[in-house]
mmCIF file of the N, C-alpha and C atoms, coordinates in Angstrom:
data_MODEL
# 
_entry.id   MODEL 
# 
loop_
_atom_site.group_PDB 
_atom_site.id 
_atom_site.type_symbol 
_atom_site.label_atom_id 
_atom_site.label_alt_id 
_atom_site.label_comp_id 
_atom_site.label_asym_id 
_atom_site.label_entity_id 
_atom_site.label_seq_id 
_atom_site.pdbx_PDB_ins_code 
_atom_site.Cartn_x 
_atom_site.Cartn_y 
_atom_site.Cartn_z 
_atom_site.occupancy 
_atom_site.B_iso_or_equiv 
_atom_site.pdbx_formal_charge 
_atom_site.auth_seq_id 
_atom_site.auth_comp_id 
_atom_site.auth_asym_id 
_atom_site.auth_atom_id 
_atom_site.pdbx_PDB_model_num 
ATOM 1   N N  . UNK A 1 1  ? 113.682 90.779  77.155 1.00 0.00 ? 1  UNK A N  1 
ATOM 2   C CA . UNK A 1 1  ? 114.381 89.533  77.397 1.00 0.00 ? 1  UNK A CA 1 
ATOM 3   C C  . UNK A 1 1  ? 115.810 89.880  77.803 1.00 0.00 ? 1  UNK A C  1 
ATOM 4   N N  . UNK A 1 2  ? 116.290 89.229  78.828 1.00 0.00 ? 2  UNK A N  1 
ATOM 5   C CA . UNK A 1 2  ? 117.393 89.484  79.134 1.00 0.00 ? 2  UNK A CA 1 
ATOM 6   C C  . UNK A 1 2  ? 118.934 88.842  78.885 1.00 0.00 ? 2  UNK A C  1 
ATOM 7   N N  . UNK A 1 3  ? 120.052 89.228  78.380 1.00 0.00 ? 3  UNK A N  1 
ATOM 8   C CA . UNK A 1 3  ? 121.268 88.291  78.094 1.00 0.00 ? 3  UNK A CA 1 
ATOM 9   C C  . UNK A 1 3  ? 121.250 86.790  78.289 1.00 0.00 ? 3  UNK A C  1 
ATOM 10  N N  . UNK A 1 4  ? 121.582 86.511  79.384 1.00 0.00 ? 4  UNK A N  1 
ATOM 11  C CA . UNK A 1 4  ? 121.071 85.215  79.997 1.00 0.00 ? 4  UNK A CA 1 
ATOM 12  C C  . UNK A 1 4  ? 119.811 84.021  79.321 1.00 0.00 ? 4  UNK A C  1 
ATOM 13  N N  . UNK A 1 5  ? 119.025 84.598  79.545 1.00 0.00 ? 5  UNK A N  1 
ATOM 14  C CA . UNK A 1 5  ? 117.637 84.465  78.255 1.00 0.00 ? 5  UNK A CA 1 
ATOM 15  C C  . UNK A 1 5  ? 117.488 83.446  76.844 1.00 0.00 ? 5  UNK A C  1 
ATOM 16  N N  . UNK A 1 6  ? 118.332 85.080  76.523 1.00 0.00 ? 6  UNK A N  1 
ATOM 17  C CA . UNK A 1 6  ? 118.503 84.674  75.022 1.00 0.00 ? 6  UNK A CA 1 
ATOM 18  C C  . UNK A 1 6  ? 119.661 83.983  74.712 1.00 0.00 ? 6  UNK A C  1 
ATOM 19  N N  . UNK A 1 7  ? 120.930 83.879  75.258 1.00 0.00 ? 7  UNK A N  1 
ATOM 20  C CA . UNK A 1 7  ? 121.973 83.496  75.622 1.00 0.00 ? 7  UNK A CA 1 
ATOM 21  C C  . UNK A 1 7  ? 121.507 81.498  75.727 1.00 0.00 ? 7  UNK A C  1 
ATOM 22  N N  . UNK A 1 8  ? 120.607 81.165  76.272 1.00 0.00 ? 8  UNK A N  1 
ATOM 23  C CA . UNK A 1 8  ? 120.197 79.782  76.984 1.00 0.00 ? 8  UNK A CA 1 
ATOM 24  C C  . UNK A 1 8  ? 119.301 79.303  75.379 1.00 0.00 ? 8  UNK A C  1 
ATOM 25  N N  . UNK A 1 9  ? 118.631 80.417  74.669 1.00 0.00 ? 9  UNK A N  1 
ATOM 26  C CA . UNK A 1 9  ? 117.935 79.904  73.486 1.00 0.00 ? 9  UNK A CA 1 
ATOM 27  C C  . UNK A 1 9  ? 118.385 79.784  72.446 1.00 0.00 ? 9  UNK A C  1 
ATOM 28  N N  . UNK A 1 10 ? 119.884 80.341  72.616 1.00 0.00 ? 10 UNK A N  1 
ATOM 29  C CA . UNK A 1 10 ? 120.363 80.124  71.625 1.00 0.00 ? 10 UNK A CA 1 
ATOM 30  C C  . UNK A 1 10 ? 121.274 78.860  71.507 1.00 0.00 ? 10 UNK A C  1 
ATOM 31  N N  . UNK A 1 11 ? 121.636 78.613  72.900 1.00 0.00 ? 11 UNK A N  1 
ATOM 32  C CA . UNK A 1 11 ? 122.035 77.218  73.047 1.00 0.00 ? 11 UNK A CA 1 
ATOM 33  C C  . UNK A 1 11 ? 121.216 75.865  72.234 1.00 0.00 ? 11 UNK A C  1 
ATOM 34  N N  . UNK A 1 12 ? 119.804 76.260  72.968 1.00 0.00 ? 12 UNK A N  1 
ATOM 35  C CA . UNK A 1 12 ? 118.677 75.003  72.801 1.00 0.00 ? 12 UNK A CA 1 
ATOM 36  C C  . UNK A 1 12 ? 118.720 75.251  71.203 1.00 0.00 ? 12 UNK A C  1 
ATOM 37  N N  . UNK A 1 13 ? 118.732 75.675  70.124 1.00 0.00 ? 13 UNK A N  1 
ATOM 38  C CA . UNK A 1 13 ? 118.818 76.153  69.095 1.00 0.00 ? 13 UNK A CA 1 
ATOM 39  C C  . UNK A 1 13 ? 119.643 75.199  68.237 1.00 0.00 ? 13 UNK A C  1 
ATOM 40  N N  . UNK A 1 14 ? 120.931 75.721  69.222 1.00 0.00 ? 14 UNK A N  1 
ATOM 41  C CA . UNK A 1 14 ? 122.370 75.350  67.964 1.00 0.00 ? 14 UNK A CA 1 
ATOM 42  C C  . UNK A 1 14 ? 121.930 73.713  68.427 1.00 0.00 ? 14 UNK A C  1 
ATOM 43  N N  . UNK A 1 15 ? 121.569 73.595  69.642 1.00 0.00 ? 15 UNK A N  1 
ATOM 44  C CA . UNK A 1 15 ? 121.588 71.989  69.860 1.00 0.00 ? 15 UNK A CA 1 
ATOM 45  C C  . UNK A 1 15 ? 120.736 71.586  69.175 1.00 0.00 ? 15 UNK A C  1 
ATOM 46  N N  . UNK A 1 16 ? 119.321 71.692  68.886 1.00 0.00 ? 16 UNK A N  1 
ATOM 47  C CA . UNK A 1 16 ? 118.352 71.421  67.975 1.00 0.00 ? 16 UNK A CA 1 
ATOM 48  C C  . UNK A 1 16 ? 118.853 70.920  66.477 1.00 0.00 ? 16 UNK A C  1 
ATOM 49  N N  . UNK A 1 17 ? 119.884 71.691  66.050 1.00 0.00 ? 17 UNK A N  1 
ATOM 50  C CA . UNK A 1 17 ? 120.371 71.573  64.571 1.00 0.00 ? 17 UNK A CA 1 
ATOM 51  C C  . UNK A 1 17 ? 120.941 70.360  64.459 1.00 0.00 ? 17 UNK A C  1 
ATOM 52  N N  . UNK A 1 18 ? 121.677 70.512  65.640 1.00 0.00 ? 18 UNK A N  1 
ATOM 53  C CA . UNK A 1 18 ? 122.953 69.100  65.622 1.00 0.00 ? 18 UNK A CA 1 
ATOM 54  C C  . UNK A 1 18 ? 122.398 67.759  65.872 1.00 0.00 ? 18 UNK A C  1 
ATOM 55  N N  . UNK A 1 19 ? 120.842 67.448  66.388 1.00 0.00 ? 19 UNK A N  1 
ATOM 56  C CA . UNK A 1 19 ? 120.738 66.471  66.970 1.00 0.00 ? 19 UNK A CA 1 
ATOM 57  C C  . UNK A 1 19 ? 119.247 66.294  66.239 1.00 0.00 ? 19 UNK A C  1 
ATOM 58  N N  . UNK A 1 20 ? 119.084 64.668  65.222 1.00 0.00 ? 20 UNK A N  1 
ATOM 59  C CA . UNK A 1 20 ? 117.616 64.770  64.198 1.00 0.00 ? 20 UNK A CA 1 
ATOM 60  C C  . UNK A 1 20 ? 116.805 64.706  65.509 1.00 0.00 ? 20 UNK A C  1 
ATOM 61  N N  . UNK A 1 21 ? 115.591 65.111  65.189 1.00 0.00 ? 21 UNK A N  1 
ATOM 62  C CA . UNK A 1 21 ? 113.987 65.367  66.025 1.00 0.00 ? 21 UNK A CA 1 
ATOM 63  C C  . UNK A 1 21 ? 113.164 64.914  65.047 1.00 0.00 ? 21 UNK A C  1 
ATOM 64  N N  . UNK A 1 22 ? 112.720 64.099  65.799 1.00 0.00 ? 22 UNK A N  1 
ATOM 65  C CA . UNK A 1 22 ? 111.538 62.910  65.378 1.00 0.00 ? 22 UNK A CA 1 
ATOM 66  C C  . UNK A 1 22 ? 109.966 63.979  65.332 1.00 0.00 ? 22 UNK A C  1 
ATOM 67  N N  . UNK A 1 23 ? 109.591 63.673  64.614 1.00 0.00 ? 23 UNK A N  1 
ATOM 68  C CA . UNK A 1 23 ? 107.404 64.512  64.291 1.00 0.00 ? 23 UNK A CA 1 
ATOM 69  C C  . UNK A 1 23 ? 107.170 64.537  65.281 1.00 0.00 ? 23 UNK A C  1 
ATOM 70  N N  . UNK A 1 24 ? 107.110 63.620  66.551 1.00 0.00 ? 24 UNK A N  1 
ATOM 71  C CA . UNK A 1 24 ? 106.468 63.854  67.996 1.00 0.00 ? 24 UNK A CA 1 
ATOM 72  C C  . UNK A 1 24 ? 106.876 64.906  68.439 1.00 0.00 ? 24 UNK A C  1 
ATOM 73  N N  . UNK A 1 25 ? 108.563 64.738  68.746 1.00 0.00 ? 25 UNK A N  1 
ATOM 74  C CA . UNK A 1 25 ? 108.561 65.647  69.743 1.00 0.00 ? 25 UNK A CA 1 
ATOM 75  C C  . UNK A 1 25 ? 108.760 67.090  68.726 1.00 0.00 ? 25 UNK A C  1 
ATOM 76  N N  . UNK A 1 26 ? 108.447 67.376  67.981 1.00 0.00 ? 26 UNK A N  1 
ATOM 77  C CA . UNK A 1 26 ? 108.673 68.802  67.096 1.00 0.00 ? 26 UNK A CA 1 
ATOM 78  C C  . UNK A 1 26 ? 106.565 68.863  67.516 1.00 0.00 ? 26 UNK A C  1 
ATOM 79  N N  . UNK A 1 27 ? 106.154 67.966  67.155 1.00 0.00 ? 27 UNK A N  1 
ATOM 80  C CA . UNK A 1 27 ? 104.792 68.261  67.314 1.00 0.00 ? 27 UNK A CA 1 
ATOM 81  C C  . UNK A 1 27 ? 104.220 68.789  68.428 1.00 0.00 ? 27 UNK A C  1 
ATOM 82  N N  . UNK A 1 28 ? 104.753 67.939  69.509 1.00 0.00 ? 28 UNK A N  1 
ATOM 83  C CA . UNK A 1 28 ? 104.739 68.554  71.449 1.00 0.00 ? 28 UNK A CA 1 
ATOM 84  C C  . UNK A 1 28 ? 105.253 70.202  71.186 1.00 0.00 ? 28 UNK A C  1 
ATOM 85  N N  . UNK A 1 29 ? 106.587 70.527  70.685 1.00 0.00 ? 29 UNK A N  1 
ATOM 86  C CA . UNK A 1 29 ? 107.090 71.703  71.210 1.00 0.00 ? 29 UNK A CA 1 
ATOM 87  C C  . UNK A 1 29 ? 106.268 72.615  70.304 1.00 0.00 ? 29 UNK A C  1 
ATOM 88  N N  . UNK A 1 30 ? 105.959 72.336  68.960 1.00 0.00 ? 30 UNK A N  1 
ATOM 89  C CA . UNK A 1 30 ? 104.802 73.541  68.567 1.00 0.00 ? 30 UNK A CA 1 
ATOM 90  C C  . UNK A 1 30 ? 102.972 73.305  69.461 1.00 0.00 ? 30 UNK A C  1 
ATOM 91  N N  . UNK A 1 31 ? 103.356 72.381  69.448 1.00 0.00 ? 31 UNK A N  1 
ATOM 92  C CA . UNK A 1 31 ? 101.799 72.553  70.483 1.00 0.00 ? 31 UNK A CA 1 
ATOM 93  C C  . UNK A 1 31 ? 101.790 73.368  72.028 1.00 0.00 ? 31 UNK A C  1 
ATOM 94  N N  . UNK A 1 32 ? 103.354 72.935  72.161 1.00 0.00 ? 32 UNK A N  1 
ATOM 95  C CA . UNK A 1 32 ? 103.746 74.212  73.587 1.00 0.00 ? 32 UNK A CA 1 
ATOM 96  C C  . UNK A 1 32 ? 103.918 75.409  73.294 1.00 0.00 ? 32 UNK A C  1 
ATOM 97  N N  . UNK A 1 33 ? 104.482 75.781  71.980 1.00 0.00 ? 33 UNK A N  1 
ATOM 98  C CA . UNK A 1 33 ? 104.351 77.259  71.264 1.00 0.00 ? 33 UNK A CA 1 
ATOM 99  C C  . UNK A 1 33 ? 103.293 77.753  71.553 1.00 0.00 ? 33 UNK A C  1 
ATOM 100 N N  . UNK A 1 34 ? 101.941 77.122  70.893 1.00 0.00 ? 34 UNK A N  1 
ATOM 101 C CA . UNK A 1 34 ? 100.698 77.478  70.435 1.00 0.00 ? 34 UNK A CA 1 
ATOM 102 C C  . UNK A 1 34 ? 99.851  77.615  71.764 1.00 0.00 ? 34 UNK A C  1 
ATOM 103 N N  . UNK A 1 35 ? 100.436 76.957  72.756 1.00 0.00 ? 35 UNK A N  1 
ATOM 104 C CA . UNK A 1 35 ? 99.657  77.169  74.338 1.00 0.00 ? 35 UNK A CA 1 
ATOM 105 C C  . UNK A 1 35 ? 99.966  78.429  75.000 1.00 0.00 ? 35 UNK A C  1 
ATOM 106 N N  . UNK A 1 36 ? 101.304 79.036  74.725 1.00 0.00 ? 36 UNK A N  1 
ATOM 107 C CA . UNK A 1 36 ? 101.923 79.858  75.492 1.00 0.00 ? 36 UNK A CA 1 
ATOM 108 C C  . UNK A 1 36 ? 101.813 80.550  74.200 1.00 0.00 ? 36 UNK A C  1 
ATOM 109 N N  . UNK A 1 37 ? 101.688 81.506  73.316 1.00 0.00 ? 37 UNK A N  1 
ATOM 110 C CA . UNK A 1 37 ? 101.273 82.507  72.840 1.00 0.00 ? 37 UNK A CA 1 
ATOM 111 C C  . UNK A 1 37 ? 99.968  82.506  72.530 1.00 0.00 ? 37 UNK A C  1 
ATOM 112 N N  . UNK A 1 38 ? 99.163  81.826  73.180 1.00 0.00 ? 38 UNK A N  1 
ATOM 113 C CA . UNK A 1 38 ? 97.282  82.041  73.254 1.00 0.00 ? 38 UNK A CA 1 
ATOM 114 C C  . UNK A 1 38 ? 97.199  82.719  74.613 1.00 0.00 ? 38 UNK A C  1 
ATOM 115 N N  . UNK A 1 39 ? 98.354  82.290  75.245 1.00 0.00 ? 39 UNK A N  1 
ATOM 116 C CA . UNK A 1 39 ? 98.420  82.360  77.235 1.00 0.00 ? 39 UNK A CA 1 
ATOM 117 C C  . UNK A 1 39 ? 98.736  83.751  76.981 1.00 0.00 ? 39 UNK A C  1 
ATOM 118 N N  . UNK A 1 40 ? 99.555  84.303  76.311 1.00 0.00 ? 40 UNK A N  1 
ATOM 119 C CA . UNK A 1 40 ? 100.624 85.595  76.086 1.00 0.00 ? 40 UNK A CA 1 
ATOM 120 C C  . UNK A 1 40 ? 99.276  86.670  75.222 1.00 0.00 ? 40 UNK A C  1 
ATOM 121 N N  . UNK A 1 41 ? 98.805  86.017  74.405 1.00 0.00 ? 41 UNK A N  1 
ATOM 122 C CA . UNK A 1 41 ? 97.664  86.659  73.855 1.00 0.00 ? 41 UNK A CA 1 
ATOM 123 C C  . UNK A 1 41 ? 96.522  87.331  75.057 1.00 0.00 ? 41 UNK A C  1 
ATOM 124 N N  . UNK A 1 42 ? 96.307  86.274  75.515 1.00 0.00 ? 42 UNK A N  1 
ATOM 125 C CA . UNK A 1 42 ? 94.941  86.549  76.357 1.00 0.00 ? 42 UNK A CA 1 
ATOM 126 C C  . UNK A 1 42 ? 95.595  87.411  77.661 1.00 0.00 ? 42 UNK A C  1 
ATOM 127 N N  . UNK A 1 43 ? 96.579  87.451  78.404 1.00 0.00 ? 43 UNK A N  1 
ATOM 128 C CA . UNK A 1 43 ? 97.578  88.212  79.051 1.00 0.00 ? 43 UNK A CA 1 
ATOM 129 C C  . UNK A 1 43 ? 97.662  89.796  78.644 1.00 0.00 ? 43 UNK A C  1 
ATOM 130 N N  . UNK A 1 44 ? 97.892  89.590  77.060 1.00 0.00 ? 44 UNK A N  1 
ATOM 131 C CA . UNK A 1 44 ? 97.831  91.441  76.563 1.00 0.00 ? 44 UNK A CA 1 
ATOM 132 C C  . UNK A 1 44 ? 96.566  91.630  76.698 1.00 0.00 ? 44 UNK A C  1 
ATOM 133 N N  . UNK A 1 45 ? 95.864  90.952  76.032 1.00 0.00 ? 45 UNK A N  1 
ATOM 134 C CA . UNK A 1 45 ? 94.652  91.210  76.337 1.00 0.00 ? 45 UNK A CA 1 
ATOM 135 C C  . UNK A 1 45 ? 93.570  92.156  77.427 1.00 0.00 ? 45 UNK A C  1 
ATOM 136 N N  . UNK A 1 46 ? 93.783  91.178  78.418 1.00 0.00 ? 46 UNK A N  1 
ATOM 137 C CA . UNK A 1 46 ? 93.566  91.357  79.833 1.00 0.00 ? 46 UNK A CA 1 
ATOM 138 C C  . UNK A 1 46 ? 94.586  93.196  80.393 1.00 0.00 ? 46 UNK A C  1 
ATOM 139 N N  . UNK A 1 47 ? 95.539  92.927  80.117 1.00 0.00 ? 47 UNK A N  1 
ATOM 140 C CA . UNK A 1 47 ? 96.411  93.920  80.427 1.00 0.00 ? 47 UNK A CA 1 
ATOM 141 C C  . UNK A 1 47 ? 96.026  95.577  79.619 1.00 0.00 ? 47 UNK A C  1 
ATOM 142 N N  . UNK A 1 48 ? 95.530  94.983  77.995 1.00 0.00 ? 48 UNK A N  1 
ATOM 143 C CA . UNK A 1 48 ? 95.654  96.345  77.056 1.00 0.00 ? 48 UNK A CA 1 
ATOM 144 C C  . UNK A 1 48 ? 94.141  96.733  78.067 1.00 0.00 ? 48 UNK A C  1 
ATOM 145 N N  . UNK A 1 49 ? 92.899  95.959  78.710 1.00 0.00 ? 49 UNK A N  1 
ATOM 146 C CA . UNK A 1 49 ? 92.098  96.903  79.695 1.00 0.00 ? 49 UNK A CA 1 
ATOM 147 C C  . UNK A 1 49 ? 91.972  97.277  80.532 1.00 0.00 ? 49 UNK A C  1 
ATOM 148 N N  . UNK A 1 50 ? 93.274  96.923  81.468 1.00 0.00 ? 50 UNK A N  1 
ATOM 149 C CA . UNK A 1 50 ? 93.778  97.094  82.930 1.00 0.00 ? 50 UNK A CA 1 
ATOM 150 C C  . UNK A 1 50 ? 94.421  98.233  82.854 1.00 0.00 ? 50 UNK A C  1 
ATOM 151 N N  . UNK A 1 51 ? 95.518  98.230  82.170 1.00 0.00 ? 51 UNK A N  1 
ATOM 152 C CA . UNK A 1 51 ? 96.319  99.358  82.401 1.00 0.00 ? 51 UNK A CA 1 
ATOM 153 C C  . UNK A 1 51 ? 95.784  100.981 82.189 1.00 0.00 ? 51 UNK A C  1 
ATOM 154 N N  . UNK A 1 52 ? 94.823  100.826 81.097 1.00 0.00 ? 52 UNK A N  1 
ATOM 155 C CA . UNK A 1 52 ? 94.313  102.586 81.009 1.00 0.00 ? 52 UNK A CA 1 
ATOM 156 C C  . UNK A 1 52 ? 93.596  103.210 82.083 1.00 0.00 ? 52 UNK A C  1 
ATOM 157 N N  . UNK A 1 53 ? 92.949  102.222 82.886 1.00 0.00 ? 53 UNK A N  1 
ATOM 158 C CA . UNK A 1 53 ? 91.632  101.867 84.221 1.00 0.00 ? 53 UNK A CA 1 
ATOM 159 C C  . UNK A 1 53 ? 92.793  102.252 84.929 1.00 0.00 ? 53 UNK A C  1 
ATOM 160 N N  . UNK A 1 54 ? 93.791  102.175 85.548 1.00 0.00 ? 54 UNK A N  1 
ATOM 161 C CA . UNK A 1 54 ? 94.588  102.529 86.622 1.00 0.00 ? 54 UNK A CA 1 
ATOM 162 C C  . UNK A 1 54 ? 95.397  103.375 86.509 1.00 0.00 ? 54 UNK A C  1 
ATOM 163 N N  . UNK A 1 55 ? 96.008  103.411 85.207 1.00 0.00 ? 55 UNK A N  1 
ATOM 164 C CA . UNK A 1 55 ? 96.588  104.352 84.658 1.00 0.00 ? 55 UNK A CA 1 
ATOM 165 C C  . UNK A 1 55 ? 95.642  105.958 85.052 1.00 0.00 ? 55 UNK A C  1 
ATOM 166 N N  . UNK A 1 56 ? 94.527  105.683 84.435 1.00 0.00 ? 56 UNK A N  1 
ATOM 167 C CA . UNK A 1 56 ? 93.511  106.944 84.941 1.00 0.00 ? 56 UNK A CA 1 
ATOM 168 C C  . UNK A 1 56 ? 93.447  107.099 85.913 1.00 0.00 ? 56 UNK A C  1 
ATOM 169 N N  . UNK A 1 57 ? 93.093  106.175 87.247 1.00 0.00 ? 57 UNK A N  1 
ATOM 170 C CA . UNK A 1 57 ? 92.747  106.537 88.461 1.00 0.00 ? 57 UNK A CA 1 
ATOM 171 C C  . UNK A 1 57 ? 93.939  106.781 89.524 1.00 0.00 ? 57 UNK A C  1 
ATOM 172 N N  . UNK A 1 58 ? 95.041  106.192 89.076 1.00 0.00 ? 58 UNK A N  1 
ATOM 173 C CA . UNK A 1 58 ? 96.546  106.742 89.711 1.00 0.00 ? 58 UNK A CA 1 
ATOM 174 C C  . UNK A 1 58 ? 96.556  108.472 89.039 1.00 0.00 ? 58 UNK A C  1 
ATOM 175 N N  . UNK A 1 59 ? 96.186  109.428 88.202 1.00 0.00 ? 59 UNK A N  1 
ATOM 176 C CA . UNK A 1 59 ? 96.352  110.103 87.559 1.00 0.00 ? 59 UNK A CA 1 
ATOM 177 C C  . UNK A 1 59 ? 95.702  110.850 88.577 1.00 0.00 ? 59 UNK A C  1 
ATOM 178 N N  . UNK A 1 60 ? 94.329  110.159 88.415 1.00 0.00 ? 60 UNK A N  1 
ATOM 179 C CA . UNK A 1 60 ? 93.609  110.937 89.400 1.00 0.00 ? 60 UNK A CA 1 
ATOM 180 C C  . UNK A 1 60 ? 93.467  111.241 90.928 1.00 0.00 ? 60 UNK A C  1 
ATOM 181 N N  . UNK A 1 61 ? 93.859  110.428 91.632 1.00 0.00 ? 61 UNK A N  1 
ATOM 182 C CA . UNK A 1 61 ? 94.488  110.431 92.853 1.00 0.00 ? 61 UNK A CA 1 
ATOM 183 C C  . UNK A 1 61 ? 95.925  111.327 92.864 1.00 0.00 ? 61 UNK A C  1 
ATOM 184 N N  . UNK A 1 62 ? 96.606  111.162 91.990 1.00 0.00 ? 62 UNK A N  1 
ATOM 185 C CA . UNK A 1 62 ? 98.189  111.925 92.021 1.00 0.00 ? 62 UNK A CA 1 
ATOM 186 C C  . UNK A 1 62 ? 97.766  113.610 92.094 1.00 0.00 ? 62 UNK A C  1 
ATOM 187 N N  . UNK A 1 63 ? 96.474  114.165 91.433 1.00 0.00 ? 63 UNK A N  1 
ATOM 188 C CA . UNK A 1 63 ? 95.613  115.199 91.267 1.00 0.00 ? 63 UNK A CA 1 
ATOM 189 C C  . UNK A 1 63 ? 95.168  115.586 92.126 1.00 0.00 ? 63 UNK A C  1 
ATOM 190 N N  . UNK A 1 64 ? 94.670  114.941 92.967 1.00 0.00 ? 64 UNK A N  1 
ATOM 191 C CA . UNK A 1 64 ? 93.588  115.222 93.896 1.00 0.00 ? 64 UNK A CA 1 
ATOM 192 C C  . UNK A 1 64 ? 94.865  115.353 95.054 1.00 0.00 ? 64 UNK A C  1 
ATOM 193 N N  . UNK A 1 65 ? 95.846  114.654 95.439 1.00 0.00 ? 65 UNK A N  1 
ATOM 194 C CA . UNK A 1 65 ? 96.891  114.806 96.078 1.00 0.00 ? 65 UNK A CA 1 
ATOM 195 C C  . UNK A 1 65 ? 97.965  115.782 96.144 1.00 0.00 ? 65 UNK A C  1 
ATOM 196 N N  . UNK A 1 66 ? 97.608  116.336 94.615 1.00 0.00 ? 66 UNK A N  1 
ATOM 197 C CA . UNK A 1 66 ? 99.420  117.582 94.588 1.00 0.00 ? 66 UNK A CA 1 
ATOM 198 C C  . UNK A 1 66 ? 98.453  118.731 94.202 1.00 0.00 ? 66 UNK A C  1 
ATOM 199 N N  . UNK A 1 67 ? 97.357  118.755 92.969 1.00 0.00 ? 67 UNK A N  1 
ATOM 200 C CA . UNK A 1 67 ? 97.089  119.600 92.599 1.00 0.00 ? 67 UNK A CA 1 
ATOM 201 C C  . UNK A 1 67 ? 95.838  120.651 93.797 1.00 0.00 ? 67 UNK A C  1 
ATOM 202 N N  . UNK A 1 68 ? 95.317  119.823 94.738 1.00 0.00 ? 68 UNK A N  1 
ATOM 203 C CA . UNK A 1 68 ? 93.990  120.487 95.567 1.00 0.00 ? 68 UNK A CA 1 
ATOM 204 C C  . UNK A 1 68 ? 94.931  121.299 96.722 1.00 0.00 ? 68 UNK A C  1 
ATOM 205 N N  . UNK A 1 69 ? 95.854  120.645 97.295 1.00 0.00 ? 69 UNK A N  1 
ATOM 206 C CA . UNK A 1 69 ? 96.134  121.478 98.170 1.00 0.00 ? 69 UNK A CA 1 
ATOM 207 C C  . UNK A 1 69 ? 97.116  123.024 97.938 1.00 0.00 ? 69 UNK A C  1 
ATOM 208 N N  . UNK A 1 70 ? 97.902  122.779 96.403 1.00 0.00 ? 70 UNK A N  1 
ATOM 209 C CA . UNK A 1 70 ? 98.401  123.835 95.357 1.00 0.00 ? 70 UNK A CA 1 
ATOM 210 C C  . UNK A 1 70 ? 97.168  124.950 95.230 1.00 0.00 ? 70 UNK A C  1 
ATOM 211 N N  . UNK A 1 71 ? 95.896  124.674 94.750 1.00 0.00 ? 71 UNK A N  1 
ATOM 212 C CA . UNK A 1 71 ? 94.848  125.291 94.214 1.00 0.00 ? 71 UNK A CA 1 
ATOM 213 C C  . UNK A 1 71 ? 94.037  125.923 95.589 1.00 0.00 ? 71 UNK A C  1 
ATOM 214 N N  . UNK A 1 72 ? 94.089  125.343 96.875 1.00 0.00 ? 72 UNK A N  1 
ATOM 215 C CA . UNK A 1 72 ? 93.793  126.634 98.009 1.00 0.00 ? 72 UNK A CA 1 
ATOM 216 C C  . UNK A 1 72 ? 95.093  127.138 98.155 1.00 0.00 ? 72 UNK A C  1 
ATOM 217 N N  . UNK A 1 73 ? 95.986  126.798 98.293 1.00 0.00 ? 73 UNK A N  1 
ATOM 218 C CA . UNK A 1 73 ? 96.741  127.828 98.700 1.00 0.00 ? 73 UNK A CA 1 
ATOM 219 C C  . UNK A 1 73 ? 96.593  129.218 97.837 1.00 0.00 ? 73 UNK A C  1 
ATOM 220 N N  . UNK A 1 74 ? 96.724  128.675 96.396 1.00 0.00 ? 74 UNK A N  1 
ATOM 221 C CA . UNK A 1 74 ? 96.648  129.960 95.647 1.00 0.00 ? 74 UNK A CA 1 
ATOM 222 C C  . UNK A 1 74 ? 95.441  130.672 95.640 1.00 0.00 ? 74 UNK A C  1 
ATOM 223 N N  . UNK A 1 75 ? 94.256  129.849 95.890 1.00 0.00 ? 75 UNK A N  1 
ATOM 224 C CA . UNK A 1 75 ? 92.918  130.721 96.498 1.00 0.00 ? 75 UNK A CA 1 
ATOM 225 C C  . UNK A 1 75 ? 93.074  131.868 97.905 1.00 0.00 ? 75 UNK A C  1 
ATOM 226 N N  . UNK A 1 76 ? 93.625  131.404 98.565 1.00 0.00 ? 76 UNK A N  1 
ATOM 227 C CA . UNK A 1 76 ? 94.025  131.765 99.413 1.00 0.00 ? 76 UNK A CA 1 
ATOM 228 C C  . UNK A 1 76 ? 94.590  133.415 99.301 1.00 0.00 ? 76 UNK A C  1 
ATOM 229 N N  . UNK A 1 77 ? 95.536  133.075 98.458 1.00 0.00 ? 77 UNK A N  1 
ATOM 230 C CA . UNK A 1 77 ? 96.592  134.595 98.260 1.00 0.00 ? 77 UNK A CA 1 
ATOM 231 C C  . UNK A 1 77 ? 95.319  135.310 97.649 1.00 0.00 ? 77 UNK A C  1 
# 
């Protein structure tokens, strides 16, 4: 998160304190909580099986790219 960011939440915050909030709208903004960290959930999710899958095959391409043409040459000598 960046300065700016957190800087803006902490605004909405101090303003929150100063100003009463009625059950609705506290009820809306945890129901917007609860949408966007299911969204953020299913996101890692998705991501914690993406990233090892490419992670590997960038590995393997980076291999097949630096290490094959290293490995004749030294056949070579």
């Amino acid at each position: 998160m960046d300065a700016e960011s957190l800087a803006r939440a902490r605004e909405r915050v101090a303003e929150g304190r100063d100003r009463e909030s009625d059950p609705a709208s506290l009820a809306s903004a945890l129901e917007r909580a609860r949408t966007a960290l299911e969204t953020l959930a299913e996101r890692t999710a998705e991501l914690e099986t993406a990233v090892p899958e490419r992670l590997g095959s960038a590995i393997q391409e980076g291999m097949r790219a630096e290490v094959l043409p290293a490995a004749r040459q030294i056949a070579e000598v």
